[in-house]
PyMOL Python script that loads the backbone (N, CA, C, O; Angstrom):
from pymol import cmd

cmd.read_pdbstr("""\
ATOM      1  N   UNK A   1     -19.967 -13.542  41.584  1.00  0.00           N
ATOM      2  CA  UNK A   1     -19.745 -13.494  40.148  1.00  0.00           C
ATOM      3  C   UNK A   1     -20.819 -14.283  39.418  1.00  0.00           C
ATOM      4  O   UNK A   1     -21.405 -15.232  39.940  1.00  0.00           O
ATOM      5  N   UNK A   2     -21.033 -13.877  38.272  1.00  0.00           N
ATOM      6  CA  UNK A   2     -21.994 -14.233  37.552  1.00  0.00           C
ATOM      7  C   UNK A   2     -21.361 -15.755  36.636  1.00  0.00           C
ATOM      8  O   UNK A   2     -20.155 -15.836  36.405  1.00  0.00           O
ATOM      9  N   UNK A   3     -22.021 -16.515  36.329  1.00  0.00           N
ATOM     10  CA  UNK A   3     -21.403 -18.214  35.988  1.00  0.00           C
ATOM     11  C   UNK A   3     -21.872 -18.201  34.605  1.00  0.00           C
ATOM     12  O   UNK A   3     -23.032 -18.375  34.233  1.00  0.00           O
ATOM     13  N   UNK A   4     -20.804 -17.968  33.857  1.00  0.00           N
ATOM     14  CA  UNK A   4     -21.173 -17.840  32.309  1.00  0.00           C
ATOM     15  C   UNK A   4     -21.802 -19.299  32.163  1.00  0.00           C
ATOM     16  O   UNK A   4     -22.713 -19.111  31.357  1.00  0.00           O
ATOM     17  N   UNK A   5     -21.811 -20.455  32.455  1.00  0.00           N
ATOM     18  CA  UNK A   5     -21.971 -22.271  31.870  1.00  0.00           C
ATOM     19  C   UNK A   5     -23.384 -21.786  31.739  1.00  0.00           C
ATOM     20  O   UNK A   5     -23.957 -21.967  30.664  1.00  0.00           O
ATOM     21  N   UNK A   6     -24.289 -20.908  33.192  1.00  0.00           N
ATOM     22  CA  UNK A   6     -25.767 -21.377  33.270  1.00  0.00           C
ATOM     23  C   UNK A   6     -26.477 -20.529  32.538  1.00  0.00           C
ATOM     24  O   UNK A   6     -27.696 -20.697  32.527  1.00  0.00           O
ATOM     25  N   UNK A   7     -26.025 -19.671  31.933  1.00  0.00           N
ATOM     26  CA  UNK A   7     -26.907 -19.183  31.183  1.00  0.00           C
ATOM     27  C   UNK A   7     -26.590 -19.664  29.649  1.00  0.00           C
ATOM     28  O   UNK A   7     -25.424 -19.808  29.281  1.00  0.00           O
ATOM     29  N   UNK A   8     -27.747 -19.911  28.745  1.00  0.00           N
ATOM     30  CA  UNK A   8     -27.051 -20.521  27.674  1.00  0.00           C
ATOM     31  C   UNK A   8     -27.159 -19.916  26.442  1.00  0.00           C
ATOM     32  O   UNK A   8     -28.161 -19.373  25.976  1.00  0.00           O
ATOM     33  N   UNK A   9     -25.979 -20.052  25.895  1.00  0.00           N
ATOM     34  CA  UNK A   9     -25.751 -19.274  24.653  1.00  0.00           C
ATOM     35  C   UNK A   9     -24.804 -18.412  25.099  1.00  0.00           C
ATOM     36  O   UNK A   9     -24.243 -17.996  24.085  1.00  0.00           O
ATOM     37  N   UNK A  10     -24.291 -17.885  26.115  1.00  0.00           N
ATOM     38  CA  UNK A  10     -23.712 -16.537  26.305  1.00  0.00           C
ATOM     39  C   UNK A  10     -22.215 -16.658  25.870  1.00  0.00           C
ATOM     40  O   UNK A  10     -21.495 -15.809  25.345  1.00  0.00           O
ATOM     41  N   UNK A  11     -21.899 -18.172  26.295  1.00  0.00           N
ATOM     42  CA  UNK A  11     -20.787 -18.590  25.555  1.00  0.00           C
ATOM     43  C   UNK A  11     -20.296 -18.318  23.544  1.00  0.00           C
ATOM     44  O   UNK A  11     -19.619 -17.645  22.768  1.00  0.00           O
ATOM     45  N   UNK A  12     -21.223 -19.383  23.648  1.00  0.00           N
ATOM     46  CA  UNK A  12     -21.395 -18.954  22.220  1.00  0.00           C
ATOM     47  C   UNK A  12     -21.542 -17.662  21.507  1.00  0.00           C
ATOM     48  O   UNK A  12     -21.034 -17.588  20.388  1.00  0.00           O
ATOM     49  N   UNK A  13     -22.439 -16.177  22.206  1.00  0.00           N
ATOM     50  CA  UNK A  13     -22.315 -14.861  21.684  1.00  0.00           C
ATOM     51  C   UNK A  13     -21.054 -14.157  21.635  1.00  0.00           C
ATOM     52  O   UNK A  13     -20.632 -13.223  20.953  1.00  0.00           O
ATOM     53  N   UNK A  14     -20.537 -14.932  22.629  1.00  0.00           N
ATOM     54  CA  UNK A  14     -19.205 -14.248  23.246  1.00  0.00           C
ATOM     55  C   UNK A  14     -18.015 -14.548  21.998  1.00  0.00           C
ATOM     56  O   UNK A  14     -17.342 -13.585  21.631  1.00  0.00           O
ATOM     57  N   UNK A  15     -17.829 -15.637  21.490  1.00  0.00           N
ATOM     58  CA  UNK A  15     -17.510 -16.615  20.831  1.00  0.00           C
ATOM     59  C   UNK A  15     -17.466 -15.613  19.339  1.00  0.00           C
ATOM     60  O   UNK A  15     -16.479 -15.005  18.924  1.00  0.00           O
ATOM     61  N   UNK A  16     -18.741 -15.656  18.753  1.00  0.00           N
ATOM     62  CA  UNK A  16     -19.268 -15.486  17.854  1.00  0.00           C
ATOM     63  C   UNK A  16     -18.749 -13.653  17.542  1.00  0.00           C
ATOM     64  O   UNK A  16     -18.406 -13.190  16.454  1.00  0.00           O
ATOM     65  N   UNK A  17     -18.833 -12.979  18.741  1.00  0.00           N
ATOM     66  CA  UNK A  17     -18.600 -11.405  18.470  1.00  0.00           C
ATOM     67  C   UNK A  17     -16.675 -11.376  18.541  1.00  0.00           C
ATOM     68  O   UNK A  17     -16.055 -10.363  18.215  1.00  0.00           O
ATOM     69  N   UNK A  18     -16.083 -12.466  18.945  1.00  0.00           N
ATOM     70  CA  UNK A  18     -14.449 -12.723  19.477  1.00  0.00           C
ATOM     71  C   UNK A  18     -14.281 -12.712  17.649  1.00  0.00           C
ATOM     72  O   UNK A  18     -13.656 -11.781  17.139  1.00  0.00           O
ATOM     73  N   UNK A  19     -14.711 -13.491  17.025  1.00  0.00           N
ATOM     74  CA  UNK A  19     -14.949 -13.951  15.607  1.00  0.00           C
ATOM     75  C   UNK A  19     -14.923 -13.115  14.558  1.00  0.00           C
ATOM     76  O   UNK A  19     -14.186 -13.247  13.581  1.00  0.00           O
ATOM     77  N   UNK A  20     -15.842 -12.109  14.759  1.00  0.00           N
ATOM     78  CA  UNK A  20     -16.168 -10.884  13.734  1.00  0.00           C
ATOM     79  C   UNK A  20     -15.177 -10.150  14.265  1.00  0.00           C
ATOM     80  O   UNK A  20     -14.340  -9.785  13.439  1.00  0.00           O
ATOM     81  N   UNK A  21     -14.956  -9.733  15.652  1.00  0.00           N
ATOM     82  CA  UNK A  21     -13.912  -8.792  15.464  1.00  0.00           C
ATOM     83  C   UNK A  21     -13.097  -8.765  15.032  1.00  0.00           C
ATOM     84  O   UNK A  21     -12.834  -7.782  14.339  1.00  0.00           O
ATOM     85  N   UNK A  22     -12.035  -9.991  15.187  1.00  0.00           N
ATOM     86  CA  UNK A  22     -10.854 -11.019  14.437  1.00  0.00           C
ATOM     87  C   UNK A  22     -11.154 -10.627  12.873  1.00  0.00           C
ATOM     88  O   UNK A  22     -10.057 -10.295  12.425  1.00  0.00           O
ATOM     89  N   UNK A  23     -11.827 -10.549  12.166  1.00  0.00           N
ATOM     90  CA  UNK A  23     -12.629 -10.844  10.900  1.00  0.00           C
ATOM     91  C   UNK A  23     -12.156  -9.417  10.570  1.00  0.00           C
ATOM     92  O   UNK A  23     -11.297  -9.148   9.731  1.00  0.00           O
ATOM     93  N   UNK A  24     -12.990  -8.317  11.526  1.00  0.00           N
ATOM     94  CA  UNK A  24     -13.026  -6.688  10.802  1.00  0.00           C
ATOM     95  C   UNK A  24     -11.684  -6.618  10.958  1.00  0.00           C
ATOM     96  O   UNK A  24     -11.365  -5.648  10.270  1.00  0.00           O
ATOM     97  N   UNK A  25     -10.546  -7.143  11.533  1.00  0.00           N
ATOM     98  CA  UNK A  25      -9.075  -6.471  12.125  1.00  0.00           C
ATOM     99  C   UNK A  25      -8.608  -7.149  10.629  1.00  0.00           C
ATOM    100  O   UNK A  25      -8.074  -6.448   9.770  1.00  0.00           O
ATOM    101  N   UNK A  26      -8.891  -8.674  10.420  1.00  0.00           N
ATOM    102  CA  UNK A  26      -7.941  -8.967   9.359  1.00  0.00           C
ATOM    103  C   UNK A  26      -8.333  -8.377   7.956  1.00  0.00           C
ATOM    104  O   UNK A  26      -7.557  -8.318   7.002  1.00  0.00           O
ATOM    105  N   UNK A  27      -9.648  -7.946   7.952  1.00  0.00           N
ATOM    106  CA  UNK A  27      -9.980  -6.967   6.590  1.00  0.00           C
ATOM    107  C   UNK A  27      -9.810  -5.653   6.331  1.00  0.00           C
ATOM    108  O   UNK A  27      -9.619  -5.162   5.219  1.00  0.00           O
ATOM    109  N   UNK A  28      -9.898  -4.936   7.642  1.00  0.00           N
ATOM    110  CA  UNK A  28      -8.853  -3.676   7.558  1.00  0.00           C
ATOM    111  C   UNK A  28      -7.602  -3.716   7.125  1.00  0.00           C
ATOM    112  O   UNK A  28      -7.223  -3.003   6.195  1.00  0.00           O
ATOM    113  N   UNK A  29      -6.706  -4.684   7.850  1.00  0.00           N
ATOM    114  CA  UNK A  29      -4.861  -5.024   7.311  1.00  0.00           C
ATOM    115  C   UNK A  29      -5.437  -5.479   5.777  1.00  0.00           C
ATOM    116  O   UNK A  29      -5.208  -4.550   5.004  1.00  0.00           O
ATOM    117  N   UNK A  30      -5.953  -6.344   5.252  1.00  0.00           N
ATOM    118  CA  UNK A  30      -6.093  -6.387   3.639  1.00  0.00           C
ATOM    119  C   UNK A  30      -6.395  -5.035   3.524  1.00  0.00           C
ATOM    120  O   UNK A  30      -5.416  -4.501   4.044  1.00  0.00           O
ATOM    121  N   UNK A  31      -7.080  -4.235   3.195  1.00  0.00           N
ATOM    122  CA  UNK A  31      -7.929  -2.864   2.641  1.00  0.00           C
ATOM    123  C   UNK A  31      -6.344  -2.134   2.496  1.00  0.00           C
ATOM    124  O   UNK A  31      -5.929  -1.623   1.455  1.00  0.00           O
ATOM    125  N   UNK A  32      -5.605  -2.215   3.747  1.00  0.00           N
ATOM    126  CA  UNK A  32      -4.213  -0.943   3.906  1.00  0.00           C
ATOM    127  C   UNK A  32      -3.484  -1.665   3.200  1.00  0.00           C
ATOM    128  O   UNK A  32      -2.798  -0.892   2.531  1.00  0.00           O
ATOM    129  N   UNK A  33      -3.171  -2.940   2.901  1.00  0.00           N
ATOM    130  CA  UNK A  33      -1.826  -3.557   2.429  1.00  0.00           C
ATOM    131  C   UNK A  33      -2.439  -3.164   1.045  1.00  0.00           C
ATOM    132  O   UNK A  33      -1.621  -2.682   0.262  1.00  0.00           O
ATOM    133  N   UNK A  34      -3.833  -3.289   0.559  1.00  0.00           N
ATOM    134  CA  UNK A  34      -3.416  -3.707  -0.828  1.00  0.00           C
ATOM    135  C   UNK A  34      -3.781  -2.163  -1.261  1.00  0.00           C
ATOM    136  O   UNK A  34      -3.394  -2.065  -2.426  1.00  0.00           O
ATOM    137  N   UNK A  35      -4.402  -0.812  -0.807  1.00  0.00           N
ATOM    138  CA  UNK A  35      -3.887   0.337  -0.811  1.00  0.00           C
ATOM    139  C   UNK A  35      -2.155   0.728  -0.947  1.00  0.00           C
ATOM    140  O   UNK A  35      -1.575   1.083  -1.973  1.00  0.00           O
ATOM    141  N   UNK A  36      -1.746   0.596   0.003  1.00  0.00           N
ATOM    142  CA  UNK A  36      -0.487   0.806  -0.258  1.00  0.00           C
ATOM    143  C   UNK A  36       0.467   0.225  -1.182  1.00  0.00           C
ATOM    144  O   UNK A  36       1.560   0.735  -1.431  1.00  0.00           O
ATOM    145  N   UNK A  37      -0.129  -1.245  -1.867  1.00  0.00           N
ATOM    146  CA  UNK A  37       0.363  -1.716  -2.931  1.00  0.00           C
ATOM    147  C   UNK A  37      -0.141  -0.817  -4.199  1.00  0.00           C
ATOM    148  O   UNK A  37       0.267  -1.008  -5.345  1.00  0.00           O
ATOM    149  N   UNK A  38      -0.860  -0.050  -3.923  1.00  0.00           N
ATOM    150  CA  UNK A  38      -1.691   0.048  -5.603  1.00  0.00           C
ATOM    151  C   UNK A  38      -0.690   1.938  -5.412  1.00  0.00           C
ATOM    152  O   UNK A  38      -0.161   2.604  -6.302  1.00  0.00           O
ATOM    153  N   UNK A  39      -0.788   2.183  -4.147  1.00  0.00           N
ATOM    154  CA  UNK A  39       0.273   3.703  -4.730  1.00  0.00           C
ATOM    155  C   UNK A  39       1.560   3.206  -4.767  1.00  0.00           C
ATOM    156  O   UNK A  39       1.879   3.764  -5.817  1.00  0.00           O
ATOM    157  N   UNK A  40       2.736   2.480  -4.387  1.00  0.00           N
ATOM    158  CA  UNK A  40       3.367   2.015  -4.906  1.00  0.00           C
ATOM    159  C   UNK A  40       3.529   1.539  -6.371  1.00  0.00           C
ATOM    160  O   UNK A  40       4.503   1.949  -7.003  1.00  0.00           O
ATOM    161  N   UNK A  41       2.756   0.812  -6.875  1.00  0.00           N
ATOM    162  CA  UNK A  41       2.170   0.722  -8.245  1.00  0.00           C
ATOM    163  C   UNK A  41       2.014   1.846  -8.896  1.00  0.00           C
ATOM    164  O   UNK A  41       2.484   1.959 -10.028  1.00  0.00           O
ATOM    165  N   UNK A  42       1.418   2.734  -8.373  1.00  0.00           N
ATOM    166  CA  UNK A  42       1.347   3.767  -9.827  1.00  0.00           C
ATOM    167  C   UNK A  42       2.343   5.264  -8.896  1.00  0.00           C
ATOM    168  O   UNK A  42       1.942   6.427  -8.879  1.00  0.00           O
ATOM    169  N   UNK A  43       3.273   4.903  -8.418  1.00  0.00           N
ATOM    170  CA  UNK A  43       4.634   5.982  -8.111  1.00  0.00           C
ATOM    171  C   UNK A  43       5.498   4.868  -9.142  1.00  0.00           C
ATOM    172  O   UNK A  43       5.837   5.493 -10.147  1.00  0.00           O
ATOM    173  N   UNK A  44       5.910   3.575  -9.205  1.00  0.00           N
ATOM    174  CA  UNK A  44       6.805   3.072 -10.352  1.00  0.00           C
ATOM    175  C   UNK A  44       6.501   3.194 -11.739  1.00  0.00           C
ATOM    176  O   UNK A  44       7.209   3.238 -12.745  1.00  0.00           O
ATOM    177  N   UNK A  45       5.224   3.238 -11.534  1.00  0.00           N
ATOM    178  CA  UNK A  45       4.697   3.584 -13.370  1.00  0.00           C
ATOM    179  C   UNK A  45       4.872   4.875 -13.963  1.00  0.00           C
ATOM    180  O   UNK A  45       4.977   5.189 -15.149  1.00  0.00           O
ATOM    181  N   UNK A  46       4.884   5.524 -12.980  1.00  0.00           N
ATOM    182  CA  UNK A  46       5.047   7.352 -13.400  1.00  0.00           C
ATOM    183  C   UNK A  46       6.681   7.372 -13.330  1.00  0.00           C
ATOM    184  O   UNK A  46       7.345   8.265 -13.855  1.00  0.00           O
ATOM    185  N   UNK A  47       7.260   6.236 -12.589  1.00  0.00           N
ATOM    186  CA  UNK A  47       8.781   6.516 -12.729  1.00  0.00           C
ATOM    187  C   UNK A  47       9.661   5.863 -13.890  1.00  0.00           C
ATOM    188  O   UNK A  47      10.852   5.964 -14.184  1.00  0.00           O
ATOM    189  N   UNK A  48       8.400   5.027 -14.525  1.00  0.00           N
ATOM    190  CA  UNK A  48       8.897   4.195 -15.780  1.00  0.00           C
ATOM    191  C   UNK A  48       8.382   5.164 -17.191  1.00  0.00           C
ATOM    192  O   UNK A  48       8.867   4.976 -18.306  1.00  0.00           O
ATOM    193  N   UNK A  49       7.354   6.182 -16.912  1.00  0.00           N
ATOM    194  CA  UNK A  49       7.165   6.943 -17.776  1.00  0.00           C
ATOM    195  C   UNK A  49       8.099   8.315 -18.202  1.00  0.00           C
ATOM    196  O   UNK A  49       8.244   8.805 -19.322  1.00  0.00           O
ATOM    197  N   UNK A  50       8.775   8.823 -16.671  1.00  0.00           N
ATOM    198  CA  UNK A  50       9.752   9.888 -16.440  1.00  0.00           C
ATOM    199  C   UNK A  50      10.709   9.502 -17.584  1.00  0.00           C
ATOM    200  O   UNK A  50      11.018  10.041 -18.647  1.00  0.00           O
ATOM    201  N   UNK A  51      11.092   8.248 -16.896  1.00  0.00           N
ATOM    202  CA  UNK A  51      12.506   7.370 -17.139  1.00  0.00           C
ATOM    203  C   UNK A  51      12.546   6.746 -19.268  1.00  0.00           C
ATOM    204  O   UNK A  51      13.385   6.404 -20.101  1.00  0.00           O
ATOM    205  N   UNK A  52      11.213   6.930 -19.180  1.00  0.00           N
ATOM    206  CA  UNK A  52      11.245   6.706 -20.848  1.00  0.00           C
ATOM    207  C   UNK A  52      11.219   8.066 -21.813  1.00  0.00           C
ATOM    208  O   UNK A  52      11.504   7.986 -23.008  1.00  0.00           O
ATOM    209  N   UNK A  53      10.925   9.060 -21.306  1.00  0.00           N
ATOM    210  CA  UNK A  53      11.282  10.335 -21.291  1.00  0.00           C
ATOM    211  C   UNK A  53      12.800  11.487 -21.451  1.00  0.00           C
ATOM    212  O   UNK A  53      13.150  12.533 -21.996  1.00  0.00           O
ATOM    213  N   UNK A  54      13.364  10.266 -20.435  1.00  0.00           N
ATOM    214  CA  UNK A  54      14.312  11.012 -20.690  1.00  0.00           C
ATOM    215  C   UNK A  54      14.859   9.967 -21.650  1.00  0.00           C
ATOM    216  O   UNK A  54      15.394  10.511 -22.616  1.00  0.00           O
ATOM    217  N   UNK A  55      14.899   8.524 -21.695  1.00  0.00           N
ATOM    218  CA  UNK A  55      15.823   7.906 -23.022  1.00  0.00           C
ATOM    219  C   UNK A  55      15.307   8.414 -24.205  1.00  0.00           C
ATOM    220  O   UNK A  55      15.994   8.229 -25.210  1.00  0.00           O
ATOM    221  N   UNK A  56      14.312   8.982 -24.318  1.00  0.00           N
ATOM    222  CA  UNK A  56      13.732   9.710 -25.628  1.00  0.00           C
ATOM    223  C   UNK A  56      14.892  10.942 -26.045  1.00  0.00           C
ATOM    224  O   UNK A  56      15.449  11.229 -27.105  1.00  0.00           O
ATOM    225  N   UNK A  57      14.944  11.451 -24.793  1.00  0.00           N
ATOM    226  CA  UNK A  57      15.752  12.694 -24.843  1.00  0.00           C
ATOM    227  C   UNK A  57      17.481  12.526 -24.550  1.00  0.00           C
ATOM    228  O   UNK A  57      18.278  13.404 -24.220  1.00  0.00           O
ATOM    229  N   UNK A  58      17.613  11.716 -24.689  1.00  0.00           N
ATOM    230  CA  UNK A  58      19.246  11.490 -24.500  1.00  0.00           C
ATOM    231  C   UNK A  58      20.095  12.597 -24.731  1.00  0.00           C
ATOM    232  O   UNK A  58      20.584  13.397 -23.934  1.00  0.00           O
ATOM    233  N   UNK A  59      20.238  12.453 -26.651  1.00  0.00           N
ATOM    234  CA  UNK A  59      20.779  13.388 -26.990  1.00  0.00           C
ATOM    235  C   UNK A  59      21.083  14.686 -26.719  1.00  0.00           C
ATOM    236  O   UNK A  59      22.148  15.297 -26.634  1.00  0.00           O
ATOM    237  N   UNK A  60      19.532  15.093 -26.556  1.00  0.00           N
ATOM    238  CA  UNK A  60      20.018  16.595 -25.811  1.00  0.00           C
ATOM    239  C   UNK A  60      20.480  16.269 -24.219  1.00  0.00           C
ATOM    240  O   UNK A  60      21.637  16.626 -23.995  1.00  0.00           O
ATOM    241  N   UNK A  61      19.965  15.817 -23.378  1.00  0.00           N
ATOM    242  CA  UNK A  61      20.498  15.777 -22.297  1.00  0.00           C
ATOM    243  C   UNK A  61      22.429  16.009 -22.460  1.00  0.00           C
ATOM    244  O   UNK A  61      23.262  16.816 -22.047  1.00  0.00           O
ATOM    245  N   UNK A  62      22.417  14.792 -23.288  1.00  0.00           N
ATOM    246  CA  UNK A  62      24.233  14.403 -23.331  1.00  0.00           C
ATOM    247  C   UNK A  62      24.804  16.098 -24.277  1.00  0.00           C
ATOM    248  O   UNK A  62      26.022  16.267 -24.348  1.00  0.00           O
ATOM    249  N   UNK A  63      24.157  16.857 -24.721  1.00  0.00           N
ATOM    250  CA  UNK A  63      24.478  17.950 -25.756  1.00  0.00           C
ATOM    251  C   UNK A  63      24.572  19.119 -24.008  1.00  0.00           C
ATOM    252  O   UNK A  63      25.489  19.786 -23.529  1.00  0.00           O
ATOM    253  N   UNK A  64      23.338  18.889 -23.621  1.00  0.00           N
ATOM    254  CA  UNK A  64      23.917  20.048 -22.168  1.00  0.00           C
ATOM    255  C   UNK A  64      24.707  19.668 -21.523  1.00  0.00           C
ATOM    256  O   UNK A  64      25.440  20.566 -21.110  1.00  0.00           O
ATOM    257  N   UNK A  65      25.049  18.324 -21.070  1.00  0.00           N
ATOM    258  CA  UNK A  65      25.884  17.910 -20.381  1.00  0.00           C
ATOM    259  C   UNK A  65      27.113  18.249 -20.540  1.00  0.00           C
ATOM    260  O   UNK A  65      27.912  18.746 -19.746  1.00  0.00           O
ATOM    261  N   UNK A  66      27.260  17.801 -22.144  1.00  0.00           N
ATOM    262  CA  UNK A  66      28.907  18.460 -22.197  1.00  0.00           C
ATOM    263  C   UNK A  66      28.782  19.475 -22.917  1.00  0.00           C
ATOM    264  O   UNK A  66      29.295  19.317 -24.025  1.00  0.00           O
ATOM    265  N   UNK A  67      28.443  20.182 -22.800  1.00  0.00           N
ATOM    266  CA  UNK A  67      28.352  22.026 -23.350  1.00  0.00           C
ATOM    267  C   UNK A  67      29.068  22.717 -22.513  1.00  0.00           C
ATOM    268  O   UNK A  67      28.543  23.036 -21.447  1.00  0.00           O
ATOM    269  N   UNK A  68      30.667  23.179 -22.847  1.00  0.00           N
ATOM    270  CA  UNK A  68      31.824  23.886 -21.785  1.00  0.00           C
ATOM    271  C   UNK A  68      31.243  24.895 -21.271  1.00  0.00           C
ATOM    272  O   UNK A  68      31.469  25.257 -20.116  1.00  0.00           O
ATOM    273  N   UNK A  69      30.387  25.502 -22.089  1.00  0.00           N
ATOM    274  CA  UNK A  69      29.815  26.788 -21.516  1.00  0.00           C
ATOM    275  C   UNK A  69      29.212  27.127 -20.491  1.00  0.00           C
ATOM    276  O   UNK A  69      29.294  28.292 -20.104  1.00  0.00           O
ATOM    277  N   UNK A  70      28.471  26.197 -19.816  1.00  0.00           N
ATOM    278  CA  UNK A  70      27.581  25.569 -19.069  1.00  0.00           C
ATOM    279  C   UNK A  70      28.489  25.367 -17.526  1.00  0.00           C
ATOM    280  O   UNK A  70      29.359  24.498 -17.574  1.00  0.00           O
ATOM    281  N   UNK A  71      28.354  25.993 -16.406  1.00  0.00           N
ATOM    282  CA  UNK A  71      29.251  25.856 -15.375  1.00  0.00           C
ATOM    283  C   UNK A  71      27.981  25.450 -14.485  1.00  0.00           C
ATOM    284  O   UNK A  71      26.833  25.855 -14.303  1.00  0.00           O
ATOM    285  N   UNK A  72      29.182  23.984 -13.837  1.00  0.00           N
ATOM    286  CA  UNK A  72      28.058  23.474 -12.708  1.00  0.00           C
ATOM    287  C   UNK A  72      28.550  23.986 -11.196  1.00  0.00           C
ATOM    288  O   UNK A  72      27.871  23.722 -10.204  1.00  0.00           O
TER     289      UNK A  72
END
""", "prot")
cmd.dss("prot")
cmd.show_as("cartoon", "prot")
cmd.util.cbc("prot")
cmd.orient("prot")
């Protein structure tokens, strides 16, 4: 087997590439978390826009609602 101590530096490259990889793994998980925060974010905003939509529209809603004519 080959004796990592005698050659020098190899430690340290080894070290150094253990480092960045660690690095690219924890900046990928940021990139997806805060993706998936931002469509979350704009699926509640389109559901706060629906939702103000219909309190605009009450009235009629509540006018079909109870309209006898109307079989559910």
């Amino acid at each position: 087997m080959m004796k990592l101590k005698s050659e020098k530096g190899s430690i340290t490259v080894f070290v150094i590439v253990a480092f960045i990889f660690c690095m690219a793994i924890l900046i990928n998980l940021y990139w997806t978390s805060t993706n998936s925060q931002v469509t979350v974010l704009q699926a509640e905003q389109r559901l706060k826009e629906i939702y103000g939509e219909d309190v605009n529209n009450i009235d009629q809603i509540y006018e079909d609602i109870s309209d006898p004519t109307i079989v559910i």
